[in-house]
C-alpha positions, -999 to +999 in steps of 0.1 A: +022-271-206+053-273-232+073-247-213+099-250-245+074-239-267+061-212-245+099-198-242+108-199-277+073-180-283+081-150-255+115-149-272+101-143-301+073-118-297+095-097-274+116-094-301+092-083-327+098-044-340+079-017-355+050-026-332+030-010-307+042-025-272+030-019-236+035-037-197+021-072-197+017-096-167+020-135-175+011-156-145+011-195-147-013-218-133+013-242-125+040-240-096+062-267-117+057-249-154+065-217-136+095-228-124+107-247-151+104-215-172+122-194-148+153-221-148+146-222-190+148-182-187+178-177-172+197-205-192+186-183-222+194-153-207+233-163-206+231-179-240+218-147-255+227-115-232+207-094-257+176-109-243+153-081-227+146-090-192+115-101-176+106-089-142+099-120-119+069-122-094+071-159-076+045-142-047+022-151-075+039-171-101+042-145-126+068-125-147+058-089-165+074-076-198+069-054-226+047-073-254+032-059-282-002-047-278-018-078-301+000-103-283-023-133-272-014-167-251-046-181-274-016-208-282-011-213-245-045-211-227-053-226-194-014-232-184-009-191-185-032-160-178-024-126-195-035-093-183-024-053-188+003-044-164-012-011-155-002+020-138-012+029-106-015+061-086-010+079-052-045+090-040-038+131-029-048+161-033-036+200-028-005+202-007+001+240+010+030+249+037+019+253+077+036+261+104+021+237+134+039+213+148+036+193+176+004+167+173-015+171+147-055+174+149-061+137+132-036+121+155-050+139+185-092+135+170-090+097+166-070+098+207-041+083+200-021+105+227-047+088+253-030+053+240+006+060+248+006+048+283-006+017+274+008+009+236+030+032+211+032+004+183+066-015+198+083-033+171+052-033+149+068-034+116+049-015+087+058-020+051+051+017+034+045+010-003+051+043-020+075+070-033+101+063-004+112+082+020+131+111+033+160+095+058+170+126+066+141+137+084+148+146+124+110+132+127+117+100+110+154+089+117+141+066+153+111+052+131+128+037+098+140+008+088+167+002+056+137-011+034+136-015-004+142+006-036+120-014-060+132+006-089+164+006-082+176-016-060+214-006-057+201+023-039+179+033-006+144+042-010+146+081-009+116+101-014+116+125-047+083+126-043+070+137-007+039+112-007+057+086+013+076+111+034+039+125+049+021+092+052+055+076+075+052+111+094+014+103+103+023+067+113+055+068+131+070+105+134+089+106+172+105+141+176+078+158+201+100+181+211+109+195+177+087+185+152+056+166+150+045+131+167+024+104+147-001+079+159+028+046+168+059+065+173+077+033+187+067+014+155+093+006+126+086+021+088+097-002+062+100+023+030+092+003+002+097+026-030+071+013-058+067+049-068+082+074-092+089+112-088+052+116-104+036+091-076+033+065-104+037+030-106+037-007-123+011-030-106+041-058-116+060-033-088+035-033-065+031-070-064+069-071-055+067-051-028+036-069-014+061-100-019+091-081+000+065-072+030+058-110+035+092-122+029+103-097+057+075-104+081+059-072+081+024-070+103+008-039+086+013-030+050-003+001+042-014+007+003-020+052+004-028+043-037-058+034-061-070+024-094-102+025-113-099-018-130-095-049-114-065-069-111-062-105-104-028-104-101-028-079-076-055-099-057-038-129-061-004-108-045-029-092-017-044-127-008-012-147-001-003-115+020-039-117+042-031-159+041+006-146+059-012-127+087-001-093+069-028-066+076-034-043+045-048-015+050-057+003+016-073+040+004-105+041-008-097+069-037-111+107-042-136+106-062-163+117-039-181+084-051-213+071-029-211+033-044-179+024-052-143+025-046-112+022-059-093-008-063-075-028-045-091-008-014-127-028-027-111-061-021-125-079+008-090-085+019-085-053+030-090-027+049-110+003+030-106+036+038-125+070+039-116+098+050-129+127+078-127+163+082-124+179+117-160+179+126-158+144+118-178+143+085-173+128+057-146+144+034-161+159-001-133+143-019-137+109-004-154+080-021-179+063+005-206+037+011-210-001+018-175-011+004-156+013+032-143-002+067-138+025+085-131+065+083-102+086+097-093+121+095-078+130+060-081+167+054-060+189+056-029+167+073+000+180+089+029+157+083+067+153+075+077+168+045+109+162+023+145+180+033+132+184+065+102+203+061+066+196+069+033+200+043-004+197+047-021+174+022-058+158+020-067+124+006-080+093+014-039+084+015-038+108+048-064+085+062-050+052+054-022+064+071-041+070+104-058+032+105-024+018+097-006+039+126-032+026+149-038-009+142-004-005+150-009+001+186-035-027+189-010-052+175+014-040+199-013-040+226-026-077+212+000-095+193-012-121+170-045-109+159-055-118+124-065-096+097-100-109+098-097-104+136-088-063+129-113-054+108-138-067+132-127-049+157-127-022+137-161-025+128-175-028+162-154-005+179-161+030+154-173+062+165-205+074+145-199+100+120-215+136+125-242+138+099-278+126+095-272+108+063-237+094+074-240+053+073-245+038+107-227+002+097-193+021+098-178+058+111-147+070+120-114+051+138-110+055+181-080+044+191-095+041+227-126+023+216-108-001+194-084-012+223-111-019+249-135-038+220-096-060+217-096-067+254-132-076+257 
């Protein structure tokens, strides 16, 4: 591929005017084109500082810009692939203010508490893609790590959001005393903010922090988020992380769906969630069927909260939080397991759902169950 040529062309159409533009993702085929671009790039970049920058994404081999809406590599094809840089949102629903606090029911229902003597998730590092988090919390402050600010990376990944706050609270919380107590209390929270105030983000920005997860040797990544279309940039991100050993445990959306659900929870690299209620049915809101792993509680969820506080929320997010917080203890328990390994033993190891049309291939998460199917 002339890499020259390709240059001179993004220069170009990035600079074009009075057009419609929007988020683009670029990925090359080639290792050797892509990085002869990125040295072409940044020679560029210092010859002409009024060049718009490109965001860089070497998990994959890929940059993301703004193009205009027509732009096609037609020119280029076969060296570079082109696809819409979409947004992507936090799966959640109502939030409302209670007063409980100690365990909540989902942490108790699935038995994590019966775990504790054995396993509490001990230096099981989760990578947290989301909205941040609040470091402030009394709940949190034992259970976090500095992690990442993706959209701006001068500063630490502080929640303005709240989604992040309540899905580290469910996974790692450790103030029984005080406040509440989540699934792996001895694990570590690696905040990676991907996420807006709104709960919004860039795939481009999720691929980043998939990239920042493997480059800091996280075992668990947990994706709380969804979106309707395929992206093979996002697989391509999520399959060098399952390649690492990186669990990713993703949230299978709220759309009450019986066939599908959301991506990149559908991808066979993950982990797919649904979500319970207390008498271990099958949340209205979630999506369900032959694409989910496993179920864990996700309505009505106690958790963290920002400045302090604590909120109830429901979602197929509150779920994913749950599987992540206790394949936490099993790694903990079982170091080494791969990805492939987990879901298997997920698999085997659920408790049946309560309903007489509730599938019989999958059900809901126990934490006591899935540690004695490991040790078998």
């Amino acid at each position: 591929m002339d890499i020259t040529a390709f240059l001179h062309w993004l220069k170009d159409t990035m600079a074009c005017t009075g057009q419609t533009t929007k988020n683009r993702i670029i990925r090359f085929q080639q290792q050797g084109d892509y990085r002869r671009f990125l040295q072409e790039w940044s020679e560029a970049s210092t010859a002409s500082p009024e060049l718009k920058p490109v965001k860089q994404m070497r998990i994959i081999r890929a940059i993301s810009c703004q193009l205009p809406v027509e732009a096609t590599l037609s020119g280029f094809s076969g060296g570079v692939w082109i696809e819409d840089d979409r947004r992507i949102t936090v799966h959640t629903a109502a939030k409302t203010m209670p007063l409980e606090k100690g365990i909540p029911w989902g942490v108790q229902q699935i038995k994590a508490p019966l775990a504790w003597s054995t396993t509490t998730g001990h230096r099981i590092k989760i990578g947290v893609i989301d909205t941040g988090v609040d470091f402030s919390h009394p709940d949190l402050r034992q259970s976090l790590s500095r992690g990442i600010n993706l959209l701006n990376r001068s500063m630490l990944p502080h929640d303005d959001n709240g989604h992040g706050t309540h899905i580290a609270g469910t996974i790692a919380a450790a103030n029984q005393v005080q406040g509440m107590i989540g699934i792996a209390p001895r694990a570590q929270i690696l905040p990676v903010k991907a996420f807006d105030h709104n709960g919004s983000a860039f795939v481009s920005d999720i691929i980043l922090g998939i990239d920042w997860c493997v480059r800091n040797r996280v075992n668990i990544i947990n994706m709380s988020f969804g979106m309707k279309t395929r992206s093979k940039a996002l697989l391509n991100a999520i399959n060098n992380a399952y390649n690492a050993g990186v669990i990713v445990v993703a949230s299978s959306g709220n759309d009450g769906k019986r066939r599908t659900v959301d991506y990149p929870a559908r991808y066979p690299q993950t982990i797919s969630v649904g979500a319970t209620n207390k008498l271990r049915r099958i949340a209205p809101f979630s999506n369900r069927g032959t694409f989910i792993d496993i179920y864990a509680p996700g309505d009505k969820i106690f958790s963290a909260w920002l400045r302090g506080k604590y909120h109830e929320m429901s979602g197929t997010s509150m779920a994913t939080s749950h599987v992540s917080g206790a394949i936490a203890l099993l790694l903990a328990h079982k170091p080494g397991l791969s990805p492939a390994e987990i879901k298997a033993i997920l698999k085997k190891s659920h408790l049946p759902l309560r309903s007489t049309k509730a599938p019989r291939y999958t059900g809901e998460i126990d934490v006591m169950k899935m540690l004695g199917a490991a040790d078998r």
